[in-house]
Backbone bond lengths (Angstrom), bond angles and torsions (degrees), N, CA, C in turn:
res aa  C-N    CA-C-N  psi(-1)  N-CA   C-N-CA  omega(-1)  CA-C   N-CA-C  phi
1 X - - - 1.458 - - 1.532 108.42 -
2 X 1.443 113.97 133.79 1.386 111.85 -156.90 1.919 85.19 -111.75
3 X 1.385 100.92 143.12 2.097 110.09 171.50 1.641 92.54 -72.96
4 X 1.515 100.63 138.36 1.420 111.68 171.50 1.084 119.22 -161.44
5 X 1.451 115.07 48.25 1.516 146.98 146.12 1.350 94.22 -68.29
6 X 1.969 116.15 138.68 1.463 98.06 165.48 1.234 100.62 98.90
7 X 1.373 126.20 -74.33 1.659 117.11 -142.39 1.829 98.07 -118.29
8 X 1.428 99.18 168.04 1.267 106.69 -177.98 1.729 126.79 -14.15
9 X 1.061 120.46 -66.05 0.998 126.95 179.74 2.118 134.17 -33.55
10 X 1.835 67.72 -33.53 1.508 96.18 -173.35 1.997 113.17 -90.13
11 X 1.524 103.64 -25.03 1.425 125.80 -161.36 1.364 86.16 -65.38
12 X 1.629 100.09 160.83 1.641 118.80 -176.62 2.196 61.63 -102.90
13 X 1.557 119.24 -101.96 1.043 125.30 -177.56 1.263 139.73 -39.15
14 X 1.407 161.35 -176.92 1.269 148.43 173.28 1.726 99.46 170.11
15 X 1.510 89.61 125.73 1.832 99.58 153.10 1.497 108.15 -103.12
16 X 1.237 130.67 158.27 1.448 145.99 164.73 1.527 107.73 -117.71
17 X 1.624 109.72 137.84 1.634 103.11 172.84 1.454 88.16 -120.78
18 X 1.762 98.18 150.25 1.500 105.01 162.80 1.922 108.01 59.53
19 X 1.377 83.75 34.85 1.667 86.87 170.51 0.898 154.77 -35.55
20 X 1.460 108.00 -34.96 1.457 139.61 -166.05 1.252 118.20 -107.84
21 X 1.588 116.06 -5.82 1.783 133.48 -178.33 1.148 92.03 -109.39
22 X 1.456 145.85 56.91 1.530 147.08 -172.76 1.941 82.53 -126.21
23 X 1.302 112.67 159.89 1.717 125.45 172.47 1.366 71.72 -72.94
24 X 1.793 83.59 178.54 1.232 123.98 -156.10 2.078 93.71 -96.38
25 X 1.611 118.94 -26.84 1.221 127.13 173.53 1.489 113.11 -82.02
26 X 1.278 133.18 -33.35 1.455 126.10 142.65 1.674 133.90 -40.21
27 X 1.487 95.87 -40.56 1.553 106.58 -167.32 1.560 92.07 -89.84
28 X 0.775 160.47 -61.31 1.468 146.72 149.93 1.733 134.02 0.15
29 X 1.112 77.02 -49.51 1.909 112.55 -178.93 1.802 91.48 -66.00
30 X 1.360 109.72 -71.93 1.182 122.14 -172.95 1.941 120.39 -60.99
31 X 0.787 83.31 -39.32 2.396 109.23 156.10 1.398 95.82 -53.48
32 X 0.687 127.35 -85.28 1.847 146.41 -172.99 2.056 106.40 -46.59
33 X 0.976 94.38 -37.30 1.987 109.70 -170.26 2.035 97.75 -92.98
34 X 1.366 105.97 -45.39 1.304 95.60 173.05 2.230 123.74 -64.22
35 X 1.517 67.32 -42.55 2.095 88.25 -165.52 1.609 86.96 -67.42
36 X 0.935 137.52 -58.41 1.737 137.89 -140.52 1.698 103.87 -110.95
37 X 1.030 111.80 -24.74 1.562 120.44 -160.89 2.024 113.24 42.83
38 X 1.667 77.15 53.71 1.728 87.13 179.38 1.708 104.58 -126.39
39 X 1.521 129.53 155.55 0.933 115.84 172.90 1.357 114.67 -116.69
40 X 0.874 168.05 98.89 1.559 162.36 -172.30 1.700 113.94 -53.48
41 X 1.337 117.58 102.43 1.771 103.10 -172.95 1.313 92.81 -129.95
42 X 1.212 135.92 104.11 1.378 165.93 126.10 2.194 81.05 124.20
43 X 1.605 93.48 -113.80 1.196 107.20 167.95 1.319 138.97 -76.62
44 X 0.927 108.65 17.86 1.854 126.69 -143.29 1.943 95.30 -141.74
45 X 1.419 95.12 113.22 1.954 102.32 173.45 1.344 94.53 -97.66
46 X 1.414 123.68 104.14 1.715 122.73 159.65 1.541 100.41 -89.23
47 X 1.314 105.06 133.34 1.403 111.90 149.77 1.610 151.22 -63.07
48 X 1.071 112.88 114.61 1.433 105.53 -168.04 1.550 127.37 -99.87
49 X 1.975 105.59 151.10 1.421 114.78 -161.39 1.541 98.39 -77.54
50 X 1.581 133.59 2.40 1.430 121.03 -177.15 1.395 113.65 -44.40
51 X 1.267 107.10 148.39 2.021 111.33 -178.26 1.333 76.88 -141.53
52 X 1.404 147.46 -96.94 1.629 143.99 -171.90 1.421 126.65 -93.79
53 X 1.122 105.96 158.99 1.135 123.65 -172.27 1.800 115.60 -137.39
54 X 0.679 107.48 122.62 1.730 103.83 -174.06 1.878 91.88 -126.19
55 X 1.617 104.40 152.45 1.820 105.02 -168.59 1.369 94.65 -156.16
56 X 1.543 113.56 143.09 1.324 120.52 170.32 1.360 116.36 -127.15
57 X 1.532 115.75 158.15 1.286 107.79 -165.32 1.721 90.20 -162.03
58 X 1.521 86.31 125.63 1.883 84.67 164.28 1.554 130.17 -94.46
59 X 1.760 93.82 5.22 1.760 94.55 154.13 1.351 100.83 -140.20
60 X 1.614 100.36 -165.69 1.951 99.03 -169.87 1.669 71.02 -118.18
61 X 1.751 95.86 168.15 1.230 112.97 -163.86 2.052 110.95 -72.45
62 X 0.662 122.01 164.13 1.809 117.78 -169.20 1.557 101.14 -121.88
63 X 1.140 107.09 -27.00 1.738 92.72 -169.97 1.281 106.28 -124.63
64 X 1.598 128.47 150.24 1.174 117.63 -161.26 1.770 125.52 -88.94
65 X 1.300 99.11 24.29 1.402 110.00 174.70 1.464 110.04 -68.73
66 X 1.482 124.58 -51.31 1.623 148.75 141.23 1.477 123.07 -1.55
67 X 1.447 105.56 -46.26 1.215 128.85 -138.40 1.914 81.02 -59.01
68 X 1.704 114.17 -62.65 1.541 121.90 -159.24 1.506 99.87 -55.93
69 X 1.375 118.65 -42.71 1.830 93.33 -169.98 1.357 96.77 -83.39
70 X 2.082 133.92 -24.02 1.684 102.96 164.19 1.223 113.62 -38.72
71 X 1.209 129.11 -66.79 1.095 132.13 174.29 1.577 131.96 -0.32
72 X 1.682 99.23 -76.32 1.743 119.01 -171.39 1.985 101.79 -50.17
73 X 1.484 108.16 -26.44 1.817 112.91 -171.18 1.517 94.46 -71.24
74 X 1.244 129.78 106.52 1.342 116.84 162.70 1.496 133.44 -78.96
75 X 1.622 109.53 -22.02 1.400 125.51 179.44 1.322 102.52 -108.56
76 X 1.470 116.11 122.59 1.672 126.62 -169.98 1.107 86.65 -124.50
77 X 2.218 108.12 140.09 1.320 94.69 156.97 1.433 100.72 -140.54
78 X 0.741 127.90 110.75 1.771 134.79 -168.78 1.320 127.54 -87.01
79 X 1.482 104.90 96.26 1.409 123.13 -169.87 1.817 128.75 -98.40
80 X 1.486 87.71 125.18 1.856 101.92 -151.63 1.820 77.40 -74.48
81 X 1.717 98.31 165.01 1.618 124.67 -164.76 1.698 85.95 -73.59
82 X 1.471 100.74 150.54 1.143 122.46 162.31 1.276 134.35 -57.33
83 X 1.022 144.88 118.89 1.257 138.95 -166.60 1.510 118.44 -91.79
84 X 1.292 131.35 150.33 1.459 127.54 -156.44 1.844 100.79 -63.46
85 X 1.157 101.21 -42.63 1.518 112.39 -179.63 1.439 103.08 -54.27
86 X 1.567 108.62 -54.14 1.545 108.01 176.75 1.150 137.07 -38.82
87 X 1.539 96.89 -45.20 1.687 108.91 -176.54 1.679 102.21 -58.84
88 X 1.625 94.39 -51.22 1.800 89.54 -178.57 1.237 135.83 -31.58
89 X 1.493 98.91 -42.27 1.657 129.89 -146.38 1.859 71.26 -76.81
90 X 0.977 89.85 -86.95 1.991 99.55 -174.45 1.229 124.87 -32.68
91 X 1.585 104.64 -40.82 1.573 86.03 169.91 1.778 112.42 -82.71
92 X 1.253 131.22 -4.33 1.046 135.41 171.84 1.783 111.74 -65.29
93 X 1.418 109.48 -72.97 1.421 111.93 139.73 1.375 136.79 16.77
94 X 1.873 98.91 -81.58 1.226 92.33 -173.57 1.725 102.51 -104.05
95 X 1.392 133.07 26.70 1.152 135.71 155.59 1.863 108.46 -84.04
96 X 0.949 115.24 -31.80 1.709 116.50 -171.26 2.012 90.25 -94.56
97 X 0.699 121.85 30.74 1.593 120.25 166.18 1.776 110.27 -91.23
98 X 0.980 119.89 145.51 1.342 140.70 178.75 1.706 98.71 -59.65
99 X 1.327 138.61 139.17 1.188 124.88 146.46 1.422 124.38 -21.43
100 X 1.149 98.97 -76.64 1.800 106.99 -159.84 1.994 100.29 -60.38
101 X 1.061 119.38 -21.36 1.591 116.19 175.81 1.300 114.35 -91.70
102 X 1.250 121.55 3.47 1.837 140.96 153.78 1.456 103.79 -70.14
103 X 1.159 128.61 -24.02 1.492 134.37 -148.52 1.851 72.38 -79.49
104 X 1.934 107.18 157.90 1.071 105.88 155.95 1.455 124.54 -106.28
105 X 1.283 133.34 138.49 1.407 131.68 -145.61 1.561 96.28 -80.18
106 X 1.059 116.38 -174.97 1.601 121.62 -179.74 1.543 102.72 -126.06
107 X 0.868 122.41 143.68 1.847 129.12 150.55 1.150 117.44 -103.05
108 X 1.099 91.01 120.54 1.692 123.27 177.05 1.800 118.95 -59.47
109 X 0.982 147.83 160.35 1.091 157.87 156.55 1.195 103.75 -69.83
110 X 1.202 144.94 -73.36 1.566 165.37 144.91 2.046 96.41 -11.48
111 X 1.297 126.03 -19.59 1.026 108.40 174.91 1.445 131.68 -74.25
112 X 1.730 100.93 19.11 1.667 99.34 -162.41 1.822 126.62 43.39
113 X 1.902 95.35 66.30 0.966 126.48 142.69 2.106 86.19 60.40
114 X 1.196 117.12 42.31 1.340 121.78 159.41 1.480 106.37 64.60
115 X 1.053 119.28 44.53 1.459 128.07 171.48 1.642 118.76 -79.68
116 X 1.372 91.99 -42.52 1.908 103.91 178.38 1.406 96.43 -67.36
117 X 1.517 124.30 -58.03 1.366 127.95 177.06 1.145 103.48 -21.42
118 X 2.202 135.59 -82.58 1.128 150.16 -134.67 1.355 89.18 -83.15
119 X 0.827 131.00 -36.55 2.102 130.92 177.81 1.105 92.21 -58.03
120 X 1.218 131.48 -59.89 2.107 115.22 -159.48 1.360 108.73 -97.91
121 X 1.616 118.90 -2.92 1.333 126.29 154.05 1.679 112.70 -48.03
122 X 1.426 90.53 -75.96 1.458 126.12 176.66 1.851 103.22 -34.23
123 X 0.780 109.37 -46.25 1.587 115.71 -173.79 1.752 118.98 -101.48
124 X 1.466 122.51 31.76 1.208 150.51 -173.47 1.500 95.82 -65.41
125 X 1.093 126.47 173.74 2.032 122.42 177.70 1.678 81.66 -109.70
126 X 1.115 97.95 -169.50 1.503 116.83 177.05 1.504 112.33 -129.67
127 X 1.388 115.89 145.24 1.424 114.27 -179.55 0.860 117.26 -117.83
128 X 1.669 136.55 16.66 1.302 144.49 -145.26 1.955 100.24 -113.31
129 X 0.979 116.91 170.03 1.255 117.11 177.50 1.807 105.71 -144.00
């Protein structure tokens, strides 16, 4: 029986990095937790409060084992490498920010399952050249 207070299983929300470099017994787990919102912990199926999921990846998946949790992401947004200028620009950016807009915001439960989130995601500038 695995503790899952705290961690994914347990999250209303969740980001994933490097999604797709998870074993093949994680990525299953996570197949099963997205599709069903169930978790499997030893003998025992608890149900889970997940509503979003947001995932990053610095490649797309290559082999077609992948293919079902590419799949489960319905909103893709595919972001070209930063450019040296870019980085500047951004870290310039976020040095001329106000304190209190440094703060990191929270998502709410009540936000309908991170929808406002994926809108101002979705609408990020670009730093690439």
């Amino acid at each position: 029986v695995r503790k899952v207070i705290g961690y994914l299983p347990h999250a209303h929300f969740a980001f994933l990095d490097e999604v797709f470099k998870a074993n093949s017994s994680i990525l299953n787990s996570l197949l099963t937790l997205l599709n069903e919102r169930v978790f499997h912990n030893g003998g025992v199926c608890m149900p889970s409060p997940l509503r979003c999921v947001v995932a990053a990846s610095n490649e797309l998946p290559e082999c077609p084992e992948l293919d079902a949790l590419y799949d489960r992401f319905l909103l893709r947004r595919f972001m070209p490498l930063v450019s040296d200028a870019g980085s500047r620009a951004l870290l310039r950016q976020a040095l001329d920010l106000p304190a209190e807009a440094a703060q990191p915001s929270t998502l709410r439960l009540g936000h309908h399952t991170g929808i406002a989130a994926l809108h101002a995601w979705q609408s990020l500038p670009s730093f690439s050249e």
